[in-house]
Backbone as CSV, one residue per row, in Angstrom:
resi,resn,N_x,N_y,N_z,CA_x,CA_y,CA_z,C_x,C_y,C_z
1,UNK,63.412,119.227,99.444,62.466,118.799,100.462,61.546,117.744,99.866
2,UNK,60.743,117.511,100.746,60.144,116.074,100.198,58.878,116.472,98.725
3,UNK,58.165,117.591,99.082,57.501,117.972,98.128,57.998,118.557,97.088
4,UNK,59.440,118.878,96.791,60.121,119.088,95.122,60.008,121.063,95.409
5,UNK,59.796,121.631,96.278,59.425,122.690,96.220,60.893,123.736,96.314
6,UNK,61.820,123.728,96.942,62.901,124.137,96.818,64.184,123.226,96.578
7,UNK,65.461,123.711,96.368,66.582,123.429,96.199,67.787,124.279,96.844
8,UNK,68.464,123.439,97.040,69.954,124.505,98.025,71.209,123.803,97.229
9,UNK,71.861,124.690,96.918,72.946,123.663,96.517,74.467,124.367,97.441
10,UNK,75.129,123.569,97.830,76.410,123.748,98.743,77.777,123.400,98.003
11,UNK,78.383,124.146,98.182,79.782,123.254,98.164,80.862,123.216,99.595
12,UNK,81.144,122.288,99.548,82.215,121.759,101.068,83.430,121.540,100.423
13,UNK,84.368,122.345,100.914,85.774,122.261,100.502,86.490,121.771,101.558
14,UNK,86.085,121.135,102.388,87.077,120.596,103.873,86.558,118.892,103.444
15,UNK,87.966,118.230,103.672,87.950,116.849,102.877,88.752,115.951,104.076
16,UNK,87.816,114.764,104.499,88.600,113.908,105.471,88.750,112.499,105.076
17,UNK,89.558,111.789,105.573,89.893,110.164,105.546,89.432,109.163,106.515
18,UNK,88.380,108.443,105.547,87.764,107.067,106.022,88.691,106.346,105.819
19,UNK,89.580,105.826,106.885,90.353,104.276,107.112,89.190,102.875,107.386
20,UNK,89.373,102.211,106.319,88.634,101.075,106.789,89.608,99.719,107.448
21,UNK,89.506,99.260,109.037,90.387,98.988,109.103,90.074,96.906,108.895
22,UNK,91.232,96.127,109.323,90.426,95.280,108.570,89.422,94.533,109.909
23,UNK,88.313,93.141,109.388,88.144,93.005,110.234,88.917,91.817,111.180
24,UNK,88.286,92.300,112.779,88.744,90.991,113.500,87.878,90.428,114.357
25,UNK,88.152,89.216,114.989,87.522,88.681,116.152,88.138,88.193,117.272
26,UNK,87.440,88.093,118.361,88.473,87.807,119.462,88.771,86.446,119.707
27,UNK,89.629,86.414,120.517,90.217,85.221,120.213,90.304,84.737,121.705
28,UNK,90.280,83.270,122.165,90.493,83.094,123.550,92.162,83.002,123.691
29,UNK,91.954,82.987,124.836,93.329,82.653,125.613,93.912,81.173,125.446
30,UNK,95.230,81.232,124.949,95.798,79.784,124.464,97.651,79.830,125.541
31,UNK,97.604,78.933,125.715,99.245,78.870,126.072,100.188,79.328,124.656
32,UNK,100.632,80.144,124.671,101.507,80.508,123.524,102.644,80.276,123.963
33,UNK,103.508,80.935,125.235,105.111,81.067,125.334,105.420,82.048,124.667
34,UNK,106.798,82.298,124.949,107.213,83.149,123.999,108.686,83.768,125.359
35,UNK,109.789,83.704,124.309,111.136,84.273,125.691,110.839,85.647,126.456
36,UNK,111.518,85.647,126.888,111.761,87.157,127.822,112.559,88.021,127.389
37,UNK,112.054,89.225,127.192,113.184,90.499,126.781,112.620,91.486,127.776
38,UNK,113.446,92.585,128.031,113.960,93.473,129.041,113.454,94.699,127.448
39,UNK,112.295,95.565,128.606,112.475,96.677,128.072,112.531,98.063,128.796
40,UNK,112.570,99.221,128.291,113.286,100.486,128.436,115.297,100.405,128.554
41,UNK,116.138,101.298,129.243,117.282,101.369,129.076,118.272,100.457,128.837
42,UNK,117.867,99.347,129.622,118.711,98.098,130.076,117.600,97.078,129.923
43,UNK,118.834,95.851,129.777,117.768,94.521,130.039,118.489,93.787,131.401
44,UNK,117.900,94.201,132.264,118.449,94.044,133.768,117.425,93.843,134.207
45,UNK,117.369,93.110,134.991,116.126,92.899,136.263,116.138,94.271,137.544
46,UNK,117.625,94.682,137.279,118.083,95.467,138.558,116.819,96.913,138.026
47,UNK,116.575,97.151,139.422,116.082,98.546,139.362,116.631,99.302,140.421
48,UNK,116.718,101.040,139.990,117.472,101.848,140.469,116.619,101.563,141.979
49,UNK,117.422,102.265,143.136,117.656,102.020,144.204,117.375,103.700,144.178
50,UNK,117.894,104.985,142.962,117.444,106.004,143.877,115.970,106.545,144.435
51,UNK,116.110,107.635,144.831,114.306,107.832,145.711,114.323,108.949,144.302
52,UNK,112.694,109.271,144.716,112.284,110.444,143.822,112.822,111.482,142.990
53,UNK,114.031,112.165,144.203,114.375,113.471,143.709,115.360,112.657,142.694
54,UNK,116.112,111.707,142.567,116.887,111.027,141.727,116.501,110.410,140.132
55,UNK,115.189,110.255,140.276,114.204,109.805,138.916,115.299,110.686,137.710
56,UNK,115.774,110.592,136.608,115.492,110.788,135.384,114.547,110.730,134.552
57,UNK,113.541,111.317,134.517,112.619,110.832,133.333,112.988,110.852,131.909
58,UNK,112.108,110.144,131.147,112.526,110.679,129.668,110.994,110.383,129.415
59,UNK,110.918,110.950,127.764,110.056,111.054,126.877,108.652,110.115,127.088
60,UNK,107.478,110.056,127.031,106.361,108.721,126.923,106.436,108.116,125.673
61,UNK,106.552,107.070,125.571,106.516,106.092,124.365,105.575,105.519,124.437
62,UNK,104.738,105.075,123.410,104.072,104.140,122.896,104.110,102.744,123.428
63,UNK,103.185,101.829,124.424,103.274,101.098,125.224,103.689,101.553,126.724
64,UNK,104.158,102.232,127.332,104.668,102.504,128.800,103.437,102.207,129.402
65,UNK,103.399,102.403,130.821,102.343,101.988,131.439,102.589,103.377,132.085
66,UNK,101.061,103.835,131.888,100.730,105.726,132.270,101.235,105.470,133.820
67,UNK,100.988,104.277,134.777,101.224,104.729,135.800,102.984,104.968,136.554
68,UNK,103.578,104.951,135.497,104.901,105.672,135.379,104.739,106.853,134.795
69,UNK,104.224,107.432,135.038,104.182,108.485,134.560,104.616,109.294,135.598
70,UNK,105.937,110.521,135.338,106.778,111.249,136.371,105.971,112.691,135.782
71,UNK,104.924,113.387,136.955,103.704,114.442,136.524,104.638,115.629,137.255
72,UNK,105.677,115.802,137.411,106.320,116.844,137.658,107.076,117.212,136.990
73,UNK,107.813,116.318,136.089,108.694,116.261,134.586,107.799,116.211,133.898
74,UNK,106.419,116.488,133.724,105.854,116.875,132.726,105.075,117.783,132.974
75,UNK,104.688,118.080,134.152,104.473,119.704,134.401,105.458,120.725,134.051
76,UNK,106.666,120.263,133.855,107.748,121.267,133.800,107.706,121.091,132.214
77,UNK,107.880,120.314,131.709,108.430,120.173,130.312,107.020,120.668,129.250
78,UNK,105.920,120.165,129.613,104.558,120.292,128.805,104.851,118.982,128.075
79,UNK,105.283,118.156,128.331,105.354,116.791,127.377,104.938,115.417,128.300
80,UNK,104.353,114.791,127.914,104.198,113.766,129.029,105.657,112.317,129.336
81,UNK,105.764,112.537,130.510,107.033,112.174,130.996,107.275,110.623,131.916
82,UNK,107.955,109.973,131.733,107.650,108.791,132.433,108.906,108.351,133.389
83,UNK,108.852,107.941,134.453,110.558,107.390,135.405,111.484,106.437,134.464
84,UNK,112.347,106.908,134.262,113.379,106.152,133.647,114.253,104.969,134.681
85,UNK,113.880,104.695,135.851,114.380,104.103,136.422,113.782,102.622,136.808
86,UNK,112.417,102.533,135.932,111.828,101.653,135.767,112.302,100.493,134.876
87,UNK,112.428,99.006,135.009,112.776,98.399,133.992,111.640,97.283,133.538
88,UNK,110.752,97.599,132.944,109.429,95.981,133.347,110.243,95.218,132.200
89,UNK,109.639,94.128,132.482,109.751,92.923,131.711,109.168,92.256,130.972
90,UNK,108.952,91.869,129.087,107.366,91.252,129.506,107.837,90.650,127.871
91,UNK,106.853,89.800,128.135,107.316,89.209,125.836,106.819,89.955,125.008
92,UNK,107.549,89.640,123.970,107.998,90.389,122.483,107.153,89.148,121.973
93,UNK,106.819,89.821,120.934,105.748,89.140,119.900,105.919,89.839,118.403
94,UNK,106.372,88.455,117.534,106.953,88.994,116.134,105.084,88.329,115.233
95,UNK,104.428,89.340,114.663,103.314,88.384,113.953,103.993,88.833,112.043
96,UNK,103.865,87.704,111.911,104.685,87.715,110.399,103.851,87.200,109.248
97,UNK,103.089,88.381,108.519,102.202,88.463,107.474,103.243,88.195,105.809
98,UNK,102.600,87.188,105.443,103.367,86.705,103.750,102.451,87.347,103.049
99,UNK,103.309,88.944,102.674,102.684,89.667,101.580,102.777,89.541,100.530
100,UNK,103.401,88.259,100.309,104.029,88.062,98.388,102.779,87.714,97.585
101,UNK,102.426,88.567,96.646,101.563,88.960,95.820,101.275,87.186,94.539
102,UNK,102.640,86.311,94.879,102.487,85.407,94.360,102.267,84.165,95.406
103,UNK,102.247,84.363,96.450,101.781,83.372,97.248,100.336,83.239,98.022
104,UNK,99.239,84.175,97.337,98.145,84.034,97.479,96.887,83.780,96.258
105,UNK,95.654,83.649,96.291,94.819,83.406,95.154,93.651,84.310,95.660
106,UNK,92.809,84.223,94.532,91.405,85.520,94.831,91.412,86.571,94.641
107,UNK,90.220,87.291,94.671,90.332,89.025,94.641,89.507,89.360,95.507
108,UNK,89.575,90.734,95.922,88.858,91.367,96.779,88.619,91.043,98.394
109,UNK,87.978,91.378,98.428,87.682,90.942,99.930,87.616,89.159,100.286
110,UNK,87.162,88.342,99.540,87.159,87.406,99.491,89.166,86.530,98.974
111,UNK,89.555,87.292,99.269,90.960,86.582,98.699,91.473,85.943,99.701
112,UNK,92.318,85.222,99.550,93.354,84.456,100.675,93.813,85.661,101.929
113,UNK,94.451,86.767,100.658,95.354,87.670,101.277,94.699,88.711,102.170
114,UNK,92.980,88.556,102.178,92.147,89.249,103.118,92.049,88.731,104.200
115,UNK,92.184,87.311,104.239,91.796,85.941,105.112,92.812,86.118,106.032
116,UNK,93.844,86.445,105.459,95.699,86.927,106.229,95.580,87.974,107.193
117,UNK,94.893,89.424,106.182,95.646,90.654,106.541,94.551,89.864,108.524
118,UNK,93.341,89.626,107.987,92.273,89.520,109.227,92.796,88.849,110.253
119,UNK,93.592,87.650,109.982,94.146,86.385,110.607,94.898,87.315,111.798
120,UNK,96.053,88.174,110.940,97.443,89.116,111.563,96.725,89.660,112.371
121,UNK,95.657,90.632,111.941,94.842,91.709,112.558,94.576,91.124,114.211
122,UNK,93.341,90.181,113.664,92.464,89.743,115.407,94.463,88.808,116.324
123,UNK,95.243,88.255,115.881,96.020,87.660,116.419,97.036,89.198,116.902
124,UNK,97.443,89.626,116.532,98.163,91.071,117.039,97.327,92.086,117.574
125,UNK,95.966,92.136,117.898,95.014,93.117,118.918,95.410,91.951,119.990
126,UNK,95.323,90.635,120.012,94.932,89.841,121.356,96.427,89.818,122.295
127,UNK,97.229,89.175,121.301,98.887,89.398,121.926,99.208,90.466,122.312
128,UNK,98.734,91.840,121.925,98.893,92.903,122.787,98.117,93.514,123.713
129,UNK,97.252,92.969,124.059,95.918,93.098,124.893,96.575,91.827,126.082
130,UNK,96.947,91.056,126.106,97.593,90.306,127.097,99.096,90.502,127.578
131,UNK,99.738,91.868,126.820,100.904,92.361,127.352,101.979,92.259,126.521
132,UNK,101.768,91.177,125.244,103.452,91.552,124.529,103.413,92.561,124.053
133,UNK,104.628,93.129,123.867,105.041,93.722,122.965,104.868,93.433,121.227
134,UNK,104.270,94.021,120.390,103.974,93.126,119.135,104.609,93.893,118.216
135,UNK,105.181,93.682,117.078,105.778,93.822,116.377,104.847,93.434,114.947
136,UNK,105.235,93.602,114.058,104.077,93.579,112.795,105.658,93.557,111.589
137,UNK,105.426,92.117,110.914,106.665,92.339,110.171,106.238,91.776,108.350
138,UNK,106.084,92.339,107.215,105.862,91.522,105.955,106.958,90.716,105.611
139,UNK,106.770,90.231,104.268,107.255,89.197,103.636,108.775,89.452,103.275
140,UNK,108.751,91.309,103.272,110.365,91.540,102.773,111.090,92.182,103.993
141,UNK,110.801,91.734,105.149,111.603,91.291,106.704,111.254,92.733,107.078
142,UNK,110.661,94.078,106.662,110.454,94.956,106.942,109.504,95.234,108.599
143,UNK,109.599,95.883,109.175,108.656,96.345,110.303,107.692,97.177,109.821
144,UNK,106.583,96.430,110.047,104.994,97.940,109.758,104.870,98.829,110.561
145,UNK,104.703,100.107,110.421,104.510,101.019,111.316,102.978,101.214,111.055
146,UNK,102.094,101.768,111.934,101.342,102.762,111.067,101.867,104.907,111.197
147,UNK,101.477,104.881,110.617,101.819,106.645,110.286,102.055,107.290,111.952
148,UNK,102.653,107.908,111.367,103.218,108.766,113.150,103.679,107.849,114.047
149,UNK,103.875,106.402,113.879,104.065,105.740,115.043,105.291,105.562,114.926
150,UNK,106.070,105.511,115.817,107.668,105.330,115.870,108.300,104.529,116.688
151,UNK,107.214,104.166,117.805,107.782,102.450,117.934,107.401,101.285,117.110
152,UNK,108.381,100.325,117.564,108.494,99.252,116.507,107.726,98.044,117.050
153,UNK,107.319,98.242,118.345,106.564,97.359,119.294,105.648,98.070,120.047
154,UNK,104.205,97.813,120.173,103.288,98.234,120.354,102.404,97.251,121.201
155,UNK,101.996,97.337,122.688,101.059,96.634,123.922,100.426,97.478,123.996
156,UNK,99.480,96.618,124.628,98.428,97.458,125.685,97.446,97.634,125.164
157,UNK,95.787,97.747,125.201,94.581,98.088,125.041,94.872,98.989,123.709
158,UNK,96.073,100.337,124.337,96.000,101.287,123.115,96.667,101.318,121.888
159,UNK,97.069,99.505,121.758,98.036,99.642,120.714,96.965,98.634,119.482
160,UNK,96.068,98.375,119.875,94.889,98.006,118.767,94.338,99.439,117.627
161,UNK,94.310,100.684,117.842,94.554,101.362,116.982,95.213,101.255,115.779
162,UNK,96.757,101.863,116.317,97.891,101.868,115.765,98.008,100.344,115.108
163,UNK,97.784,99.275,115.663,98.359,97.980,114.812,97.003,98.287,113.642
164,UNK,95.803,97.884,113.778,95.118,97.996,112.841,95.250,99.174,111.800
165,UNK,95.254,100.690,112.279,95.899,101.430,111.081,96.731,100.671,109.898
166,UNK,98.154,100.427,110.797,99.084,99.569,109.873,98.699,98.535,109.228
167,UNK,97.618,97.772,109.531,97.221,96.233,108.824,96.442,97.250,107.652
168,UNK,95.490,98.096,108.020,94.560,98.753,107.134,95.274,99.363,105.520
169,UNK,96.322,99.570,105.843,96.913,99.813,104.421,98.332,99.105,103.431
170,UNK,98.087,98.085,104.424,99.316,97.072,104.112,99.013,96.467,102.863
171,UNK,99.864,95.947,101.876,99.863,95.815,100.347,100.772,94.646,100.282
172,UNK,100.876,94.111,98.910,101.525,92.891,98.366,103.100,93.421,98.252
173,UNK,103.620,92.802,98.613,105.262,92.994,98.239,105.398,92.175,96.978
174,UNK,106.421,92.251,96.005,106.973,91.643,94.992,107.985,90.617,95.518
175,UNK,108.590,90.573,96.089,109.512,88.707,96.331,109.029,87.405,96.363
176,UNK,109.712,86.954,95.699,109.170,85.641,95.611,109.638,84.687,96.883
177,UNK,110.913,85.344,97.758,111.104,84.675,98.977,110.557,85.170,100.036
178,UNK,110.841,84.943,101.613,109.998,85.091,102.534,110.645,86.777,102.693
179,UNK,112.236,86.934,102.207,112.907,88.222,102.780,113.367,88.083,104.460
180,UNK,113.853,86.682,104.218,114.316,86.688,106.271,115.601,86.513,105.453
181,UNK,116.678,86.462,104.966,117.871,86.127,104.528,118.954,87.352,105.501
182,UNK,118.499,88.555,105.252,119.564,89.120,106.333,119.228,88.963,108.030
183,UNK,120.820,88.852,108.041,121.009,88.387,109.825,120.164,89.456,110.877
184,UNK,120.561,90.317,109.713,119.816,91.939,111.424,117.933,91.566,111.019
185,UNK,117.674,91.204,110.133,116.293,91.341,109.977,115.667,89.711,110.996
186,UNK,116.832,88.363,110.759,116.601,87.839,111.503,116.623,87.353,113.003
187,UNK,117.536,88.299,112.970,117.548,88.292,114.655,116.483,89.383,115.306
188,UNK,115.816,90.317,114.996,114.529,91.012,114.861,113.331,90.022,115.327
189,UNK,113.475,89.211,114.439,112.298,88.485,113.793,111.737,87.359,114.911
190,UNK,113.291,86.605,115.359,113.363,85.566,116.557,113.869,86.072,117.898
191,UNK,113.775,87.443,117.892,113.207,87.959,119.888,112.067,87.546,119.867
192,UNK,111.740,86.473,121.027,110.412,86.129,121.424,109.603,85.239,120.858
193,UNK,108.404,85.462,120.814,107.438,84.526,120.476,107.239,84.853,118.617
194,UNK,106.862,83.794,117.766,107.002,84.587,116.458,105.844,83.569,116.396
195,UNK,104.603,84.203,115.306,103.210,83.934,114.836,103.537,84.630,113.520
196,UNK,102.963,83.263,112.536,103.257,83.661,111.027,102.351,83.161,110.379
197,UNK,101.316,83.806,109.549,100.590,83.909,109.093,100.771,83.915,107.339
198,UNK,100.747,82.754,106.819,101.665,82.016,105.597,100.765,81.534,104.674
199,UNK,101.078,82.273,103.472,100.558,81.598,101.921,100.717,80.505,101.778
200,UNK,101.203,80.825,100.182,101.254,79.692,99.508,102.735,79.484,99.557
201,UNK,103.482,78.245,100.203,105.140,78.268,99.809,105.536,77.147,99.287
202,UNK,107.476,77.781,98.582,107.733,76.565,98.609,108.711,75.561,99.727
203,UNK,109.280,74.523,99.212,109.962,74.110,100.515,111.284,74.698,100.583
204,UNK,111.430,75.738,99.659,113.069,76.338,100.025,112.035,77.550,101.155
205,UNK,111.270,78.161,100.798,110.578,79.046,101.587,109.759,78.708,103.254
206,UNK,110.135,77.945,103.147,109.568,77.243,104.170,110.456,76.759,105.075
207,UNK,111.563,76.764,104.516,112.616,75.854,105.372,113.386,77.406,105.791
208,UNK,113.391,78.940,104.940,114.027,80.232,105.980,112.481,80.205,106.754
209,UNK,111.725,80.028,106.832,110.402,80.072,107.818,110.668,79.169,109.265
210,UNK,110.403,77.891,108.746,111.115,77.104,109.652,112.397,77.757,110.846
211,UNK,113.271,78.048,110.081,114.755,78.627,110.873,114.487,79.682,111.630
212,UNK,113.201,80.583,112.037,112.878,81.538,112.471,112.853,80.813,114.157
213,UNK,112.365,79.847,114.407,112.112,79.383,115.772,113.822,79.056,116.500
214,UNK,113.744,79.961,117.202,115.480,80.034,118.116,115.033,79.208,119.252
215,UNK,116.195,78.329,119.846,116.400,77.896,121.214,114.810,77.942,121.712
216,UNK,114.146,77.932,122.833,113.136,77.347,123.071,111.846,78.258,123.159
217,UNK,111.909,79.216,122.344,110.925,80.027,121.927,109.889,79.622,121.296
218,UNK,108.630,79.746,121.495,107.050,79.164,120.791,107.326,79.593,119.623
219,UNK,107.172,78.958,118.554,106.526,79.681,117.081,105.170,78.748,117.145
220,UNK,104.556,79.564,116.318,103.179,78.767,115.700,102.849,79.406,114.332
221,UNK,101.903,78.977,113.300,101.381,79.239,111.870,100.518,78.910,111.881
222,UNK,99.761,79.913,110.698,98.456,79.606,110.354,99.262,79.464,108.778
223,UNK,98.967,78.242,108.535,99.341,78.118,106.465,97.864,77.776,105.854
224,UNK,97.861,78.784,105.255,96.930,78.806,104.454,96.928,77.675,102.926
225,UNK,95.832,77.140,103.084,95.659,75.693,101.571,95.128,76.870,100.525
226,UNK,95.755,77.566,99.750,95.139,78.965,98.992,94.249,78.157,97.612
227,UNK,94.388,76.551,97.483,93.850,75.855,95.930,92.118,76.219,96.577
228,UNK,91.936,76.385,98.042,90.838,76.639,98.081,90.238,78.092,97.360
229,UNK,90.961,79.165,97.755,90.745,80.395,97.719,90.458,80.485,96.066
230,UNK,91.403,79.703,95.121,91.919,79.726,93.784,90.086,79.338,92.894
231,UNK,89.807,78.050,93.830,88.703,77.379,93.146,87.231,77.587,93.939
232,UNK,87.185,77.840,94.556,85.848,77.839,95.975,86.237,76.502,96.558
233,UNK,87.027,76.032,96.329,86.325,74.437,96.570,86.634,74.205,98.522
234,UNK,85.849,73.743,98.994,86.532,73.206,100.579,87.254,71.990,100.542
235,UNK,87.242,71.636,99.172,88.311,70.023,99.771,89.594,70.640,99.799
236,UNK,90.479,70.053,100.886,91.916,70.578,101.481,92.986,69.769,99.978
237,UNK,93.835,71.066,99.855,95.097,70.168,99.292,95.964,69.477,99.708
238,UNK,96.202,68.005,99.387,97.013,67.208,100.024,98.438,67.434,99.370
239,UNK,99.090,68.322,99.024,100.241,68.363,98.225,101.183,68.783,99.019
240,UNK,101.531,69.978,98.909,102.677,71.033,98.657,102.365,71.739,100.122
241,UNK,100.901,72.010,100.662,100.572,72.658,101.681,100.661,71.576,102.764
242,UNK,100.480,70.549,102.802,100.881,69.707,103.951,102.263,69.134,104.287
243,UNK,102.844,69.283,103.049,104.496,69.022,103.443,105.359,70.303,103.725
244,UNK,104.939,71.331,103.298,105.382,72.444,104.318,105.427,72.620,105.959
245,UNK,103.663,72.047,106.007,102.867,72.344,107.409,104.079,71.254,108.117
246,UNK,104.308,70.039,107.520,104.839,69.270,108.575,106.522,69.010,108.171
247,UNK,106.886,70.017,107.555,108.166,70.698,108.056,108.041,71.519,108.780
248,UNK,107.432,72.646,109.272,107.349,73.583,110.254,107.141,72.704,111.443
249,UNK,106.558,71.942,111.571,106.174,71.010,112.501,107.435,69.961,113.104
250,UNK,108.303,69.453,112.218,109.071,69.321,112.342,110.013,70.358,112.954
251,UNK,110.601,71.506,113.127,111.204,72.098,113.576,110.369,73.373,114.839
252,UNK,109.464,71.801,115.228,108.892,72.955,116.559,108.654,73.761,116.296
253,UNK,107.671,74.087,115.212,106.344,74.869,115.421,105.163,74.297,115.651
254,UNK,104.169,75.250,115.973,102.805,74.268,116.026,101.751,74.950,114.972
255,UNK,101.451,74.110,113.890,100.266,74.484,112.936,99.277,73.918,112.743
256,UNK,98.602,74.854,112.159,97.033,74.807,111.838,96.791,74.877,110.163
257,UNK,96.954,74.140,109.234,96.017,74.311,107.985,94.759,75.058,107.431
258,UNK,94.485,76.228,107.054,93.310,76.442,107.018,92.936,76.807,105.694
259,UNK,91.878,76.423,105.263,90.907,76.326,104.344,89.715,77.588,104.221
260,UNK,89.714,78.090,102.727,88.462,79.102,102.660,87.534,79.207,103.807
261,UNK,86.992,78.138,104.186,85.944,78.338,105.322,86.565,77.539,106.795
262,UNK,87.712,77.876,107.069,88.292,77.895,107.954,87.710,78.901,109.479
263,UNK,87.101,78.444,110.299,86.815,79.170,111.545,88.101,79.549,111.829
264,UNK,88.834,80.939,111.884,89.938,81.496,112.763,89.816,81.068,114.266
265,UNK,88.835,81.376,114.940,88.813,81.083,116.806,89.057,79.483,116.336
266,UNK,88.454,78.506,115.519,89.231,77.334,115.911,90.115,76.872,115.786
267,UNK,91.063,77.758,114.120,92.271,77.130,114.024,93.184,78.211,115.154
268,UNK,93.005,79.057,115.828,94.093,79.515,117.372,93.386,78.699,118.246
269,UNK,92.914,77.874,118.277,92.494,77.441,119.438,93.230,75.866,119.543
270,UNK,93.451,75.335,117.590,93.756,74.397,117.506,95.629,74.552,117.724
271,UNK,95.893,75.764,117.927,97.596,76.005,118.069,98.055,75.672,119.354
272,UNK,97.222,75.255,120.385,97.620,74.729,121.972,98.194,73.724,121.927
273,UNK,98.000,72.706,120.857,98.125,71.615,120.922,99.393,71.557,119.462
274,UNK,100.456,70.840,119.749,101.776,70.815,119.395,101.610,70.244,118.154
275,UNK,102.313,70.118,116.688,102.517,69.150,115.747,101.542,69.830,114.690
276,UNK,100.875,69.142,113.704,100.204,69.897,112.244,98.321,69.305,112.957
277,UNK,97.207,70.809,113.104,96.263,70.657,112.897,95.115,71.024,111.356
278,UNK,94.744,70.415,111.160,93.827,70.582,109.787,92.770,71.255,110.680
279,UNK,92.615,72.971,110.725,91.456,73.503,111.211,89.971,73.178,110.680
280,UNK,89.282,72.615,111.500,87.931,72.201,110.755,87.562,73.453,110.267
281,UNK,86.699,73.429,108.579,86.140,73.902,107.888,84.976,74.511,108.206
282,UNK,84.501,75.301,108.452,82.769,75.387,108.191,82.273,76.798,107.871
């Protein structure tokens, strides 16, 4: 107590987990694009024709929209249940974080690779807050889950949780390439709209980056100039990071350069606009 007059001493044997997740900010609304994929059973436009008593339901997944929800197949079952005869439609969104432990500079919170996990973070809450489907993929072509989650694509208001969990404990991979080399990981990768969020590369790495944009699907990048991160310095590197940027650019993507003190809302804001932007600094 405040006057020194007694003492209590406790022990607590019940032990819980602070997730710190990373941070983000919101982001406006930009023309992105991105193709069309068909989700639940089929990728059909057709929808069943039967009435009620005909519904199949199955299981609730992660993303459905509650108001499919079949409350008599889940009064019966105790599980929450949704019409299987539903087919919506809506874009897939690949956001592709370069976890290679050698393609970033800095430590701590202040590193390139914080500047990333944040970049992925606020860009995969917004794409799924406007309806894609988002997907969360590292450097060695892998899909992020976070814990308990078992879809591989995650929309909707309630999938900002779950994606941030997964950003919250995401780590450096060891490859020195991007890890898009197998076919099943790349055809994954190029359903839909793909946002890649990119170190330090080289131009062999840049050119399986590049190859990610299929037939007339949006890609866009944020490439990070990391000589900033390396030195403090804000002057941009004219080297190695701009002849990447405008190979990606070259193969129809649209990028943004960004620098230690890179505003994020301006370099997505600067991705509307087609070809290589140098995000102003400040």
């Amino acid at each position: 107590d405040p006057f020194g007059l007694c003492r209590a001493n406790r022990q607590f044997t019940t032990t819980d987990t602070l997730t710190v997740v990373p941070a983000t900010v919101p982001l406006p609304a930009i023309p992105v694009g991105g193709d069309w994929s068909g989700l639940g059973e089929a990728r059909s436009r057709a929808v069943a024709s039967a009435g009620e008593d005909d519904v199949i339901p199955r299981e609730y997944r992660t993303g459905d929209d509650l108001r499919r929800v079949h409350w008599k197949s889940t009064a019966r079952s105790g599980e929450l249940m949704v019409r299987r005869e539903e087919h919506p439609w809506r874009t897939r969104a690949t956001v592709y974080l370069d976890t290679r432990a050698g393609a970033h500079r800095g430590e701590g919170p202040a590193s390139s690779f914080e500047w990333a996990v944040s970049a992925a973070a606020s860009i995969a809450c917004h794409l799924a807050a406007r309806g894609y489907a988002v997907r969360l993929v590292d450097a060695d072509g892998t899909v992020l889950r976070a814990s308990g989650t078992a879809a591989e694509a995650l929309s909707g208001a309630e999938a900002r949780g779950p994606l941030l969990d997964t950003l919250a404990t995401v780590g450096f991979t060891e490859g020195d390439g991007p890890g898009l080399r197998d076919p099943a990981v790349r055809a994954r990768v190029r359903d839909g709209l793909v946002v890649a969020v990119l170190g330090d590369l080289d131009v062999s790495a840049a050119e399986d980056i590049a190859s990610l944009r299929g037939g007339h699907a949006s890609a866009l990048a944020l490439v990070l100039d990391t000589s900033g991160w390396a030195t403090r310095s804000t002057t941009p590197d004219d080297g190695r990071c701009t002849r990447v940027a405008a190979l990606l650019a070259a193969a129809g993507w649209r990028v943004a350069v960004c620098g230690v003190q890179t505003d994020l809302v301006a370099a997505w804001q600067s991705l509307a606009r087609a070809g290589v932007t140098a995000a102003g600094a400040r």
